[in-house]
C-alpha positions as a Markdown table, in Angstrom:
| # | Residue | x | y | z |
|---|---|---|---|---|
| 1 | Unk | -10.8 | 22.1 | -0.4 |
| 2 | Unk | -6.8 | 21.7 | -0.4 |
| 3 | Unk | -5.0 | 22.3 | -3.3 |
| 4 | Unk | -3.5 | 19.0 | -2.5 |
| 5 | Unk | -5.6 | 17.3 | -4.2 |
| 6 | Unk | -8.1 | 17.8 | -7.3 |
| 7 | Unk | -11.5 | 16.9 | -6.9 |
| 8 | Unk | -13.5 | 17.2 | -10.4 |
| 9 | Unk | -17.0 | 16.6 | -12.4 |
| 10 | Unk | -15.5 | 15.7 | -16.0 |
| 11 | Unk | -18.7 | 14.2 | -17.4 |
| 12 | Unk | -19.9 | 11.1 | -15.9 |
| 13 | Unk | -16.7 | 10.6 | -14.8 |
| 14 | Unk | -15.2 | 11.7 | -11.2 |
| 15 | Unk | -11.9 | 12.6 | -11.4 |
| 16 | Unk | -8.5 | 13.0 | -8.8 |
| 17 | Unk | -5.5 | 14.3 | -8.9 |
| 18 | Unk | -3.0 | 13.8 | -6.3 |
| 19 | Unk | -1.1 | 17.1 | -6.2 |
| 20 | Unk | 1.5 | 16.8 | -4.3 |
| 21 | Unk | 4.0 | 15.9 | -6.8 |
| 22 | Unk | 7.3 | 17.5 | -5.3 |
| 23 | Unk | 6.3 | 15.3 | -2.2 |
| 24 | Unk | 5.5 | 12.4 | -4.4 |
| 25 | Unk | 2.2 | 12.8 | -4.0 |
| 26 | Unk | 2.3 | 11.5 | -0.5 |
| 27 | Unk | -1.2 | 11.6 | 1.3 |
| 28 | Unk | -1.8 | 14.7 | 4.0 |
| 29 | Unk | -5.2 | 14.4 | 6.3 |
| 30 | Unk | -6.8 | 17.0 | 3.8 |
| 31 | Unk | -6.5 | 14.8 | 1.1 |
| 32 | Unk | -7.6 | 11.7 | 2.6 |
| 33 | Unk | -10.8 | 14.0 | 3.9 |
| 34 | Unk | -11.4 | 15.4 | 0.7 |
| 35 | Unk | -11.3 | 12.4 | -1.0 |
| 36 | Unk | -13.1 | 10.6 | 1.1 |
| 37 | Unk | -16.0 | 13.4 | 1.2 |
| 38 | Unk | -16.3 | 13.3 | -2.2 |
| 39 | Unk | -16.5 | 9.6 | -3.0 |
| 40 | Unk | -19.3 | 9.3 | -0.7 |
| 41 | Unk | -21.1 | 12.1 | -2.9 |
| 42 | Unk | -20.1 | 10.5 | -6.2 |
| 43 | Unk | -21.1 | 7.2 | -5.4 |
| 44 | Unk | -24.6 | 8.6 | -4.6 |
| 45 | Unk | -24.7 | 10.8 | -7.6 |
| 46 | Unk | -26.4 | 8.8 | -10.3 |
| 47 | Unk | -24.8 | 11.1 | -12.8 |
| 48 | Unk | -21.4 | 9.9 | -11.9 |
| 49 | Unk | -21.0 | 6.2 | -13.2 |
| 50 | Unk | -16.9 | 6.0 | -12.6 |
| 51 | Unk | -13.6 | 7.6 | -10.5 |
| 52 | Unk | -10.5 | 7.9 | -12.4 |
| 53 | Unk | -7.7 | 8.6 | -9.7 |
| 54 | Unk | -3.8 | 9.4 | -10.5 |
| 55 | Unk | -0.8 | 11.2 | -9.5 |
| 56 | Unk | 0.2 | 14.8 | -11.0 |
| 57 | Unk | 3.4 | 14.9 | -12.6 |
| 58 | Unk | 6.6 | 16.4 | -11.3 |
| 59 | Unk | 8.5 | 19.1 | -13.2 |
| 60 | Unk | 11.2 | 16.5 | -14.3 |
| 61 | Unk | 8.1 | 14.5 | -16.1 |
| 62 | Unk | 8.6 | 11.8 | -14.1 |
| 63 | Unk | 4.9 | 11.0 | -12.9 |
| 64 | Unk | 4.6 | 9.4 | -9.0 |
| 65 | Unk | 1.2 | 8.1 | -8.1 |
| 66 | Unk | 1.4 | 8.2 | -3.9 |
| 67 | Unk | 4.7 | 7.3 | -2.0 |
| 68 | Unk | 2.5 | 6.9 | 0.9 |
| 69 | Unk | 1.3 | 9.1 | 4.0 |
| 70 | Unk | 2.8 | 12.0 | 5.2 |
| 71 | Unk | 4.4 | 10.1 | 8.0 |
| 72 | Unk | 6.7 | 13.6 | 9.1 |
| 73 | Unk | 3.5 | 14.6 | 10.5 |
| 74 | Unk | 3.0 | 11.6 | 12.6 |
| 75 | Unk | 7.0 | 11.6 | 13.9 |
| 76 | Unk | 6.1 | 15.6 | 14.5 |
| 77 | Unk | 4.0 | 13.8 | 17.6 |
| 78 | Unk | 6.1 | 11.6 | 19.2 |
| 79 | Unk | 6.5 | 13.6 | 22.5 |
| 80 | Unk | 2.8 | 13.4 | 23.0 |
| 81 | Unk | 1.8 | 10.6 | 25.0 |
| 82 | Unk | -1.3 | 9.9 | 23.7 |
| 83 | Unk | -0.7 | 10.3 | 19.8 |
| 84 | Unk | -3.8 | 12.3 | 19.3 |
| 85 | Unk | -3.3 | 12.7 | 15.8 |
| 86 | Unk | -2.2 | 9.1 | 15.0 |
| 87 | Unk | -5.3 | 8.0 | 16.8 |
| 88 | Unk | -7.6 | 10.0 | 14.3 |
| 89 | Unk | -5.7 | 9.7 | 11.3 |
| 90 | Unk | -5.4 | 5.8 | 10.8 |
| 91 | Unk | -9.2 | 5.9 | 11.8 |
| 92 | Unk | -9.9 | 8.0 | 8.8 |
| 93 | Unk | -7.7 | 6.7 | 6.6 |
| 94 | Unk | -9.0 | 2.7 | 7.0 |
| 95 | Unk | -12.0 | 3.9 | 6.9 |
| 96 | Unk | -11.2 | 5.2 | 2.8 |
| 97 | Unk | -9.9 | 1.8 | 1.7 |
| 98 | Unk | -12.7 | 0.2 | 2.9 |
| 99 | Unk | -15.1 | 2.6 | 1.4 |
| 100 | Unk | -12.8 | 1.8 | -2.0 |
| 101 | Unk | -12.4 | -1.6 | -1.8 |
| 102 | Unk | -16.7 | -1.7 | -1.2 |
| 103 | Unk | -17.4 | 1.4 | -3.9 |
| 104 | Unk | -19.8 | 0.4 | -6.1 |
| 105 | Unk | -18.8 | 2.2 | -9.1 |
| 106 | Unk | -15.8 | 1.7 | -11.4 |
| 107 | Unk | -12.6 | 3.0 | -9.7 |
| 108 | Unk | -10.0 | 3.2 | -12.1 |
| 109 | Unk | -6.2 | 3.7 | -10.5 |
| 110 | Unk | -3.6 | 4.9 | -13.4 |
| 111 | Unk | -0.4 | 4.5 | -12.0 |
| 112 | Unk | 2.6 | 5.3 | -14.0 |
| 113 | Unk | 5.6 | 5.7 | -11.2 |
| 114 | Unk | 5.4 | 5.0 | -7.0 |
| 115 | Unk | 2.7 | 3.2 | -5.7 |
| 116 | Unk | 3.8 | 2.5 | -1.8 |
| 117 | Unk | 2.0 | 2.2 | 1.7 |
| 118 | Unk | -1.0 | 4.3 | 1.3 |
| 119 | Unk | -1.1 | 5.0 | -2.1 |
| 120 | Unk | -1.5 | 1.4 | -2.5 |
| 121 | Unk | -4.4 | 1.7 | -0.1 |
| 122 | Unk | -6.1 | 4.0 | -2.1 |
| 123 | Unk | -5.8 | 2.1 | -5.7 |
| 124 | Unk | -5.2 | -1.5 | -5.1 |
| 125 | Unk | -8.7 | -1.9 | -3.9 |
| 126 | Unk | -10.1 | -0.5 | -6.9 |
| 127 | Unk | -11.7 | -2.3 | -10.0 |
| 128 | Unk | -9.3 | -1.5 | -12.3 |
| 129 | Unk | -5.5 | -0.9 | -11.3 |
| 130 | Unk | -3.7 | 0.3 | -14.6 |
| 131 | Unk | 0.1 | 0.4 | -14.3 |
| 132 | Unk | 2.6 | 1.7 | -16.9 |
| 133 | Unk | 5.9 | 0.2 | -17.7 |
| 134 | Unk | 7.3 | 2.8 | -14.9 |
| 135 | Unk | 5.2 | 1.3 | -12.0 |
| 136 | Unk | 6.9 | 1.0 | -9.2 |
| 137 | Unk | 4.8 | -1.2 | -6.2 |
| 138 | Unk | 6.2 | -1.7 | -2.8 |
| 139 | Unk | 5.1 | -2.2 | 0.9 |
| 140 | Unk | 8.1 | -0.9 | 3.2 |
| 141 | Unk | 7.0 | -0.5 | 6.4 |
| 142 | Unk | 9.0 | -2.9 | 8.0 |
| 143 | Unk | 11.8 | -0.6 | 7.4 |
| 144 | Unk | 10.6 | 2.0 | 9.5 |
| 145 | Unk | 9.2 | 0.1 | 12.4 |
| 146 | Unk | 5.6 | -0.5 | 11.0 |
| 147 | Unk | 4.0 | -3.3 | 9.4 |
| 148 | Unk | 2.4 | -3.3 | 6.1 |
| 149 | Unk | -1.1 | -2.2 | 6.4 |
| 150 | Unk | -4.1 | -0.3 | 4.5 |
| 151 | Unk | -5.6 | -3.5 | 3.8 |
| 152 | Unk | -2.4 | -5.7 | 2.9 |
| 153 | Unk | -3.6 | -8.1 | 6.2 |
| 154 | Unk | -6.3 | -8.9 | 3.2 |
| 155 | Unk | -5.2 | -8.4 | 0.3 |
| 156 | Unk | -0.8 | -9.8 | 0.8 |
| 157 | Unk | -2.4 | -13.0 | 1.7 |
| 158 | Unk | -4.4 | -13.6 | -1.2 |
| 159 | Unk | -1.2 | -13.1 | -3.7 |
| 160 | Unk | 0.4 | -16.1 | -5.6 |
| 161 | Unk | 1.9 | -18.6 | -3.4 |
| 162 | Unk | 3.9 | -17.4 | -0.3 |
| 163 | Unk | 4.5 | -13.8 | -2.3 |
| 164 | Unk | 2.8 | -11.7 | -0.1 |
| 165 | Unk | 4.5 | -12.7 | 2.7 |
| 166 | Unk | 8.1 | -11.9 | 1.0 |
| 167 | Unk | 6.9 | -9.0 | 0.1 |
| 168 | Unk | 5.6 | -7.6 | 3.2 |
| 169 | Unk | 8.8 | -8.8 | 4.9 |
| 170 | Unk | 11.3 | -7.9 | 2.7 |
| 171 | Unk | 9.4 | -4.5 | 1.2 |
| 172 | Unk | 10.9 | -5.6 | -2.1 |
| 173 | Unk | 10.1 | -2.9 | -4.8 |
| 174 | Unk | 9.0 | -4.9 | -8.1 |
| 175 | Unk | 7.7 | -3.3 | -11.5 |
| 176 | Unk | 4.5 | -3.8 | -13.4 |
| 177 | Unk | 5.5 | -7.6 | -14.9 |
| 178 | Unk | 5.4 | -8.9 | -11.3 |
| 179 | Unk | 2.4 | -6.7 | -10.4 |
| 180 | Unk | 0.5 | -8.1 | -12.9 |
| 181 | Unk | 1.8 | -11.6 | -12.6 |
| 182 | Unk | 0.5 | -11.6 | -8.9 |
| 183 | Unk | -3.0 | -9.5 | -9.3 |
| 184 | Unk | -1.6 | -6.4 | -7.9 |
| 185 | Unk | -2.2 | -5.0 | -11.9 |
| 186 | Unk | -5.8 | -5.4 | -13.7 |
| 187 | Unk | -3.8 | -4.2 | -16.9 |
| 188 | Unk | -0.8 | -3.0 | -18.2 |
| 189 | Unk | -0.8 | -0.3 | -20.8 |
| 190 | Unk | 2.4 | 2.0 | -22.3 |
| 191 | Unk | 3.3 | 5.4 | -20.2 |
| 192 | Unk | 3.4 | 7.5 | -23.6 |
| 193 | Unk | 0.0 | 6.3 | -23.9 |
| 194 | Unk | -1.1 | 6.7 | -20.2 |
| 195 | Unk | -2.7 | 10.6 | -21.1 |
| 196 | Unk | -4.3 | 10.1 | -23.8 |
| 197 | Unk | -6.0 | 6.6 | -22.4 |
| 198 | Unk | -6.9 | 9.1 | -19.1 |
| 199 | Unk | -8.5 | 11.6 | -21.5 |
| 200 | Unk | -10.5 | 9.1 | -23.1 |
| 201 | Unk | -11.9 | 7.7 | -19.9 |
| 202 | Unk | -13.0 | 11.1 | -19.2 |
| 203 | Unk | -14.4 | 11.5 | -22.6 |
| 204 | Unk | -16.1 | 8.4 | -22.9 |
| 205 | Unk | -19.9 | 8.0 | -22.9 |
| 206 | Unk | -20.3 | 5.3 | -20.2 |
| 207 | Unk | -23.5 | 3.9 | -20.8 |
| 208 | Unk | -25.8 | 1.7 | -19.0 |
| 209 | Unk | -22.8 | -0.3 | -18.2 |
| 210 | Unk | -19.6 | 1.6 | -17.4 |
| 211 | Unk | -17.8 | -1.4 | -16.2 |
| 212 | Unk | -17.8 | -3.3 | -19.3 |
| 213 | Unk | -17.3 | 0.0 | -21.4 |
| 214 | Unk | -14.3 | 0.9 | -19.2 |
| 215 | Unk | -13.1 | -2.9 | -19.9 |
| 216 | Unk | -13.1 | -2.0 | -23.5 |
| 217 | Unk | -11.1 | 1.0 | -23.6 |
| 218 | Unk | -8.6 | -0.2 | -21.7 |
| 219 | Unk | -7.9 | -3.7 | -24.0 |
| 220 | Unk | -7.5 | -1.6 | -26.9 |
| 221 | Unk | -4.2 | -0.4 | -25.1 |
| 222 | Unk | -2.8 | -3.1 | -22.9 |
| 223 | Unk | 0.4 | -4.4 | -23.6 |
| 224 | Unk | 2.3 | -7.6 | -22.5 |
| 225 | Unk | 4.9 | -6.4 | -19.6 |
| 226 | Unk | 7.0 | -9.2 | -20.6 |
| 227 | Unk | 8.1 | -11.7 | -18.6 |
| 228 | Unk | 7.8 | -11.3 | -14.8 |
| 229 | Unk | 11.4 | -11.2 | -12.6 |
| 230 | Unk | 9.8 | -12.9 | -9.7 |
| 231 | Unk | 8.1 | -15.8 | -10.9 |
| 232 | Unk | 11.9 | -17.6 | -11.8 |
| 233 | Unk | 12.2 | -17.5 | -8.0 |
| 234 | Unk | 8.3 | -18.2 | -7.2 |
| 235 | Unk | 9.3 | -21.7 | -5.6 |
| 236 | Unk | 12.3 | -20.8 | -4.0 |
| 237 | Unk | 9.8 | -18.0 | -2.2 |
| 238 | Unk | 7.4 | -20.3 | -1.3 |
| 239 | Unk | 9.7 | -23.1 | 0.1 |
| 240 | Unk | 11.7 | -19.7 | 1.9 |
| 241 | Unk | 8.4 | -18.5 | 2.9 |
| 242 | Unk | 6.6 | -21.2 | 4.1 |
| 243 | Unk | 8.3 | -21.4 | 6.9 |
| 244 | Unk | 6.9 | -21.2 | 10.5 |
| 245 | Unk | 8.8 | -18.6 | 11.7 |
| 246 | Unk | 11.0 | -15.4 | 10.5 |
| 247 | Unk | 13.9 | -17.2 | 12.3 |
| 248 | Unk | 13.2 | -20.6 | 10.0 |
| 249 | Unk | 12.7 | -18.1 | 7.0 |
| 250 | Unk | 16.2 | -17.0 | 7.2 |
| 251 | Unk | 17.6 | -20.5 | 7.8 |
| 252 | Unk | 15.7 | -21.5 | 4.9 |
| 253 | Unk | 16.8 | -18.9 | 2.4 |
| 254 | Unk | 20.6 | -19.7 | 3.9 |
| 255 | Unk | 20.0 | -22.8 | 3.0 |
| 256 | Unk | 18.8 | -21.8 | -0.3 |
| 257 | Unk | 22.2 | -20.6 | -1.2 |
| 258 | Unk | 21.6 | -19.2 | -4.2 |
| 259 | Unk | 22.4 | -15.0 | -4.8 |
| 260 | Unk | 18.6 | -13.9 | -4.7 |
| 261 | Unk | 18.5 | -15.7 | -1.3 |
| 262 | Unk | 21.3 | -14.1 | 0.3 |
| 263 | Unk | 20.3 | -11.1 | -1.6 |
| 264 | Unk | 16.3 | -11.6 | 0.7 |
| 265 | Unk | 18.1 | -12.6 | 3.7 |
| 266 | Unk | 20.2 | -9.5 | 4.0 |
| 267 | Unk | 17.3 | -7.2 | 3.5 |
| 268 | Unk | 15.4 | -8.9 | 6.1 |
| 269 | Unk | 18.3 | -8.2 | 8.3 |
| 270 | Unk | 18.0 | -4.2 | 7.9 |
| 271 | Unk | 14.5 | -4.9 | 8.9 |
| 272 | Unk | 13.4 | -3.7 | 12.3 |
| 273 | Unk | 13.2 | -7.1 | 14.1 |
| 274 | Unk | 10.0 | -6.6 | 16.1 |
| 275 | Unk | 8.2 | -5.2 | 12.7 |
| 276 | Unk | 9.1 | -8.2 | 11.4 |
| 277 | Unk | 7.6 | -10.8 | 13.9 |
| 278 | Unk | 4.4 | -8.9 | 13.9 |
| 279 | Unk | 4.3 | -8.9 | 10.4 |
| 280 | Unk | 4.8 | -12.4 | 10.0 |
| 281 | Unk | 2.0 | -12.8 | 12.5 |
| 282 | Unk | -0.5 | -10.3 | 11.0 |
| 283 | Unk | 0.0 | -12.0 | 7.7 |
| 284 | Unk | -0.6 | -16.0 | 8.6 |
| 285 | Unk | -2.6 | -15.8 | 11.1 |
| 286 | Unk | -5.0 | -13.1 | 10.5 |
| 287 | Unk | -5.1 | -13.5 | 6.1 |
| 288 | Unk | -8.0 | -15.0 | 5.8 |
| 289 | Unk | -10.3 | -12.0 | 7.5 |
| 290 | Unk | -12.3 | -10.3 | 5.4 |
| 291 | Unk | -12.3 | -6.9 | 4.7 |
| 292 | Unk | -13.4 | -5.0 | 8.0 |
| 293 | Unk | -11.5 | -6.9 | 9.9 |
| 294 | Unk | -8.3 | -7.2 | 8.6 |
| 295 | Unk | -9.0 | -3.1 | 9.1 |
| 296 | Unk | -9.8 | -3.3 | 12.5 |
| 297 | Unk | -6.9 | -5.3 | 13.3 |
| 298 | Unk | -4.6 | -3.0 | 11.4 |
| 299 | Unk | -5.9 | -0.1 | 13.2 |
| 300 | Unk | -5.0 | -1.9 | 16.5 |
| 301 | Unk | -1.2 | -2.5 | 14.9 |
| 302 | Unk | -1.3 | 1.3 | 14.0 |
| 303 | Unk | -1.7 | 2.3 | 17.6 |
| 304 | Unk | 0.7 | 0.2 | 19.0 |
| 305 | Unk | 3.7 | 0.9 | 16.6 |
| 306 | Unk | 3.1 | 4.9 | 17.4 |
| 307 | Unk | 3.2 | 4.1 | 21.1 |
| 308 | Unk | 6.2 | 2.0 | 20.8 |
| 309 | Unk | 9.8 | 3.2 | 19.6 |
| 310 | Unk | 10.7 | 1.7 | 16.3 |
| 311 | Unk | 8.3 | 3.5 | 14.1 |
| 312 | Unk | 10.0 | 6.9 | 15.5 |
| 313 | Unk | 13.2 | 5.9 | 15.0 |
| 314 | Unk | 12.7 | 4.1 | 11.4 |
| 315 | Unk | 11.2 | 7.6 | 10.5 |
| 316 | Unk | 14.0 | 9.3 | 11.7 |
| 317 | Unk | 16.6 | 7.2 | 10.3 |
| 318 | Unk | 14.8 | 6.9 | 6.4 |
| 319 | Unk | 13.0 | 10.1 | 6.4 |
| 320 | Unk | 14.2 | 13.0 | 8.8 |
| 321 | Unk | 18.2 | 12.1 | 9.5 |
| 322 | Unk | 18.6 | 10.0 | 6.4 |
| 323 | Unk | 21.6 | 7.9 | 7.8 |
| 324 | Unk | 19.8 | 5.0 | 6.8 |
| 325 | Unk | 21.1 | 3.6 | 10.1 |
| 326 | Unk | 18.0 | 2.7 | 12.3 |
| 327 | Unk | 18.9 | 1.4 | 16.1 |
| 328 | Unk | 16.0 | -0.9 | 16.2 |
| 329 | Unk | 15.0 | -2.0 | 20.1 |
| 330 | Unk | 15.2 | -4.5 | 20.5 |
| 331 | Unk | 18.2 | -5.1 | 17.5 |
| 332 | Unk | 18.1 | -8.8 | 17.4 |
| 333 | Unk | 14.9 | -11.0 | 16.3 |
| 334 | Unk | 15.6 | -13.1 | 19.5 |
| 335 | Unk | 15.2 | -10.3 | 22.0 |
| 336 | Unk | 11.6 | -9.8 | 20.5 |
| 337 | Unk | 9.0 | -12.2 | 22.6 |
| 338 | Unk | 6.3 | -14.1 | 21.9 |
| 339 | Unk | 4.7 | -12.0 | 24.3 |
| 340 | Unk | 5.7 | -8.6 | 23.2 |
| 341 | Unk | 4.2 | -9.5 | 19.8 |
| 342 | Unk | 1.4 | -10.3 | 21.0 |
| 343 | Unk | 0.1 | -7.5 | 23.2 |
| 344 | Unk | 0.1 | -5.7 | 19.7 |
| 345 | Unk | -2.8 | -8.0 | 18.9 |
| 346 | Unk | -4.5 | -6.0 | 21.5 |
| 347 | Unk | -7.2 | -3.5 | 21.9 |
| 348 | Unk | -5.3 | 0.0 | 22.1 |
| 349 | Unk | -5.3 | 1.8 | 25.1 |
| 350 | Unk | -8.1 | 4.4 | 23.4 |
| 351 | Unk | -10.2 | 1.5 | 22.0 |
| 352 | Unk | -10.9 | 0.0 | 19.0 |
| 353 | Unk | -11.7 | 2.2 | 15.5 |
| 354 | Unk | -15.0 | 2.5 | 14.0 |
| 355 | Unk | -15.4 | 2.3 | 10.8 |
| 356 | Unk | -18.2 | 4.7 | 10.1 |
C-alpha cells in the first residue's frame, strides 16, 4: 500500500488519511486504488459501521483536504495519441465517487482547508461533509481546459437556484458559510476543534445505529458560519445565470452593472472558451441524470478534453509554466461551434466506461 495514503482499523471506525500534504494532498492512482480497495472491504466488514476520511497536515499547520488529481501525470501523456493513462484513470476514479455516493455506511469528510476537483469527488458524496471555518470549496476546471466533473453534472445542478451553474463556470472559491448555505456542508464545526471531534469519532462506540450516533457528536460541536457572502447576490446569480447561453450570461451580468458582476464577467473571460460552452451544456441539459449517468457522461467529457488541446495547455499555463497566461483554441466563445461542443457528447474513440 502507498504511503500516500493511510488506510486504518481504529475500532469500528475505518479511517484515511490523505498523505500527500506538501502536494496538497492531491490524489495519485495509488491512492484512488487503495481507497477504493479498501472501501469495498469495509463496507462488507460488519465490524466496520463508519469511514472517517481527511487530509494530513502540512508542516506550516495549515491542514488541506485534496486540491484535486495529480493532473502533471496526465499532461506527462500528451504526446501519446491514445492517452492510455487518461483512459484508465477517469475510469477508476468515477468509479470511487459512485461507490461513495452509493456506500452504505456513514462516510464522514472533515475538511478543514482545500477541497477542489477530486477531493470534492471523494467527500461531497458522503453522508456527512464537516467543514471548518478554513474550508476552502471550489470547482476550477474551466480554467485549465476541463469541465467540472466527479459527479458535479449531478450534484452542481441540484444546488440553490442557478448556483451551480456560476460556480462551475466561474470556479469561484467560496468558504464554509456558502458551503453550507447551498448543501455542499452537512455541518460546520471550529478548526481548533476539528482533532479532538476526529478522535472522538474514532473513539466512539457506534452502536446499532452509527448514523444517528455520528449525528449526535457532531451537534454538540457545530457552530453557525455566520452569514453566507453569496446569498446577497443569490438573485442577481440566478437572473445572470438563467440565461440560455454563456454569451447571454455575460450580456446579462453587463447588464447587471453592479461590481460583483463585472467582478463574474471578467473571470469568465480568463476561462477557456470551449470549456465553457461544454460546461454550460453538461450542466442544463444533462442535471437531472442520476447518479451513473451523469458518470458515464463525464467519463465521455474526460476523454475528449485529453484528446483535445485546451486541457494541455490550461495545465501548462496554471500548473507547469505558471504564467497564468493560457492561449485557449479557439480564444473567442464565438469561434467555439455548436458542433464542436457537441461531438464531446459523444462516445470516445475507446468506448464508453464501465462502472464495475
Amino acid at each position: 500500500m502507498s504511503d500516500e495514503i493511510i488506510l486504518e482499523r481504529k475500532g469500528r471506525v475505518g479511517s484515511v488519511t490523505l498523505n500527500r500534504p506538501r502536494a496538497l494532498n492531491a490524489l495519485t492512482q495509488p491512492m484512488v486504488l487503495g481507497l477504493d480497495a479498501r472501501l469495498r472491504e469495509w463496507a462488507e466488514d460488519p465490524a466496520i459501521a463508519a469511514v472517517v476520511i481527511r487530509g494530513a497536515a502540512r508542516d506550516d499547520g495549515r491542514v488541506p483536504f485534496c486540491a484535486g488529481g495529480d493532473i502533471r501525470l496526465l499532461y506527462g501523456e500528451r504526446d501519446d495519441p491514445e492517452r492510455s493513462f487518461a483512459t484508465v484513470f477517469y475510469a477508476q476514479e468515477y468509479r470511487i465517487n459512485t461507490f461513495i455516493f452509493r456506500y452504505p455506511k456513514p462516510y464522514v469528510a472533515l475538511i478543514d482547508g482545500v477541497v477542489m476537483g477530486g477531493g470534492v469527488g471523494i467527500s461531497i458524496h458522503g453522508s456527512h461533509r464537516v467543514m471548518t471555518e478554513r474550508a476552502l470549496f471550489a470547482m476550477p476546471e474551466t480554467g485549465i481546459g476541463l469541465f467540472p466533473d466527479v459527479g458535479a453534472t449531478y450534484f452542481l445542478p441540484r444546488l440553490r437556484g442557478r448556483s451551480g451553474l456560476y460556480l462551475g463556470l466561474t470556479g469561484a472559491r467560496i468558504g464554509a458559510a456558502d458551503s453550507l448555505y447551498l448543501g455542499l456542508a452537512t455541518h460546520v464545526v471550529p478548526g481548533d476543534a476539528l482533532q479532538a471531534l476526529d478522535e472522538t469519532l474514532l473513539a466512539a462506540d457506534l452502536g446499532d445505529d452509527a448514523p444517528a450516533t455520528i449525528d449526535g457528536l457532531l451537534a454538540e460541536s457545530v457552530i453557525d458560519p455566520g452569514p453566507a457572502p453569496l446569498a446577497p447576490h443569490q438573485a442577481a446569480i440566478d437572473r445572470c445565470f438563467g440565461a440560455g447561453s454563456v454569451e447571454e450570461i455575460i450580456d446579462r451580468l453587463e447588464a447587471e452593472g453592479s461590481e460583483w458582476a463585472a467582478e463574474t464577467r471578467a473571470t469568465l473571460a480568463q476561462k477557456s472558451p470551449t470549456s465553457l460552452k461544454v460546461t454550460f451544456k453538461q450542466l442544463t441539459e444533462y442535471g437531472e441524470r442520476g447518479f451513473e449517468e451523469a458518470m458515464a457522461l463525464e467519463y465521455r467529457l474526460a476523454m475528449h478534453c485529453n484528446l483535445g488541446v485546451d486541457f494541455f495547455e490550461g495545465i501548462r499555463a496554471q500548473i507547469v509554466d505558471k504564467d497564468r497566461n493560457p492561449a485557449w483554441r479557439p480564444a473567442r466563445l464565438e469561434e467555439v461551434s455548436a458542433q464542436a461542443v457537441d461531438a464531446y457528447f459523444e462516445e470516445p474513440p475507446r468506448g464508453d466506461m464501465e462502472f464495475w
